[in-house]
C-alpha positions, -999 to 999 in steps of 0.1 A, spaced: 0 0 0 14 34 -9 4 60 20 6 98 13 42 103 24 56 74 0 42 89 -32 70 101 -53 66 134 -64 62 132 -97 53 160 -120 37 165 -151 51 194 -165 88 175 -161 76 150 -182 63 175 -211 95 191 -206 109 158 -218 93 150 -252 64 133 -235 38 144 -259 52 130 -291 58 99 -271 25 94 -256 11 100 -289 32 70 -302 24 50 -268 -12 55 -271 -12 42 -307 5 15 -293 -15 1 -265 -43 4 -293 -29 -21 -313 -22 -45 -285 -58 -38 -271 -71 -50 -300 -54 -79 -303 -70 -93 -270 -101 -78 -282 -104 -98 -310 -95 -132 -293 -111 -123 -256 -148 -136 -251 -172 -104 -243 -172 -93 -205 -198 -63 -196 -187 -29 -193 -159 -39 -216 -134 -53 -192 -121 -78 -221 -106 -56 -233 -86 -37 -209 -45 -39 -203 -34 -41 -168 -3 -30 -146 26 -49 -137 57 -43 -119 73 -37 -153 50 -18 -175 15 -31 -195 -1 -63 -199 -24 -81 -215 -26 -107 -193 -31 -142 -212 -53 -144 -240 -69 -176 -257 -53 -195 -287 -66 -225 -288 -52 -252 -266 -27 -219 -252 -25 -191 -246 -4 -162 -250 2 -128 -235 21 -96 -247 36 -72 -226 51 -37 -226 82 -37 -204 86 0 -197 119 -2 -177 140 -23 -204 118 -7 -232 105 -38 -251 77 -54 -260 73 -94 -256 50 -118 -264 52 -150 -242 31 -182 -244 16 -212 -225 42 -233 -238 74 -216 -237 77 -198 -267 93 -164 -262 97 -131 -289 106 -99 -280 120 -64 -298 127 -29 -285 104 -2 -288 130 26 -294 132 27 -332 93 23 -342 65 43 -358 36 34 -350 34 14 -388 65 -6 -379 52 -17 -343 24 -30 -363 43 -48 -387 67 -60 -358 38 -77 -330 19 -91 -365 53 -106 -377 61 -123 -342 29 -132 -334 28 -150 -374 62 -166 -360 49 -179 -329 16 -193 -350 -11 -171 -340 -32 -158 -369 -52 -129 -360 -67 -98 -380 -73 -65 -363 -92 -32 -370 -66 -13 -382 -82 21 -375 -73 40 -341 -109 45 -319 -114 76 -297 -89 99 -316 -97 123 -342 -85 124 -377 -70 85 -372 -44 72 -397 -49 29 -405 -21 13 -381 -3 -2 -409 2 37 -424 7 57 -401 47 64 -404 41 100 -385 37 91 -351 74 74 -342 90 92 -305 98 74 -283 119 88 -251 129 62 -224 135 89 -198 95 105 -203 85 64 -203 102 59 -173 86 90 -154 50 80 -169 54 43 -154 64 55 -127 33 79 -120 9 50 -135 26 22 -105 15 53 -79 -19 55 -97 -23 18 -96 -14 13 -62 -43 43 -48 -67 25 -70 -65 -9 -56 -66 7 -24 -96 27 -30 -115 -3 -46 -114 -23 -17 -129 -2 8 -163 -10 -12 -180 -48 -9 -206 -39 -38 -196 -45 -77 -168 -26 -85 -143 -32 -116 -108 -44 -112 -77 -12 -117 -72 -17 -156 -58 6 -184 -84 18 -212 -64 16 -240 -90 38 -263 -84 67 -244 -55 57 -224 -70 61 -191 -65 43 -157 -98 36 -141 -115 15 -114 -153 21 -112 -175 12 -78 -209 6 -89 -243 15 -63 -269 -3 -84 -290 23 -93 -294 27 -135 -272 53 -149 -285 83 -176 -281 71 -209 -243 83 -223 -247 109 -251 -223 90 -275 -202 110 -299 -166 97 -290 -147 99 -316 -145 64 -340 -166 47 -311 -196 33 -319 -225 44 -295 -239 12 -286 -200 6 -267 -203 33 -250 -237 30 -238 -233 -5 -227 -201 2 -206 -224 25 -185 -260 15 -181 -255 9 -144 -236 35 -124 
């Protein structure tokens, strides 16, 4: 449990001062791609909690996802800077993520995943962005700054840690701390029962009926 004296102070601005923009421009497009990877092979949980990617003492995760008789799981290291896909039965593949735009991640985690046997097809368009670029094109987002990575896990292990925290002071429904790739969000929701008002839609390359189902109870 971290208490108010053992957060770090961490602060925003220092990371902006450090490129983080461009980079969590690139990162966002990024998780995307792996979101929708365990989309695609996830069976359908309410609110949309298939879907999500969760923290680890290291960066991101998946956590493991169905392939038949396996499974496999792909994770963002965010203190040695690569991204691995592992699975059930030993198989490892890794590359670094300096180096990428966001076209050659895609190409990179579609070629290891092809070399580890898992077939899977993807939505190539970016969801709850505006003006989004296909994955496979999009050679214009590409930063990627270790140091502003490092300070963002850093704030998101803090994040996590109050979350969990929060969450269990609460014995009604309540979600489990995961990572909303679609607009690269941390949440944990506590739910009273009582029917929530019906969400507007309008998020950008969302489709209403998502969004409506992810709230109808509040």
């Amino acid at each position: 449990m971290v208490t108010h004296g053992q957060c770090p102070k961490l602060s925003l601005a220092g990371i902006a001062d450090r490129g983080w923009r461009e980079t969590y421009e690139t990162l966002h497009l990024w998780t995307q791609i792996i979101g929708k990877i365990r989309l695609a092979r996830s069976p359908w949980l309410n609110h949309s909690w298939h879907v999500a990617l969760y923290v680890t003492a290291r960066g991101l995760t998946t956590s493991p996802i169905p392939d038949g008789a396996r499974t496999f799981q792909i994770d963002f290291d965010l203190i040695d800077h690569t991204l691995r896909v592992s699975t059930s039965d030993g198989a490892v593949r890794q590359f670094a993520l300096s180096g990428h735009s966001v076209a050659s991640f895609y190409a990179a985690v579609m070629s290891e995943l092809a070399g580890l046997g898992i077939a899977i097809t993807i939505d190539e368009m970016p969801n709850e962005l505006p003006e989004p670029i296909r994955f496979s094109q999009d050679a214009r987002h590409a930063t990627y700054d270790p140091d502003a990575v490092r300070r963002f896990f850093q704030i998101l292990v803090s994040a996590d840690s109050v979350f969990k925290q929060f969450r269990t002071g609460f014995l009604g429904k309540a979600s489990p701390v995961h990572f909303f790739w679609g607009s690269f969000d941390l949440a944990v929701t506590r739910f009273s029962g009582r029917r929530a008002p019906r969400h507007p839609g309008g998020v950008p390359h969302l489709p209403d009926e998502v969004a409506c189902e992810a709230i109808r109870t509040k």
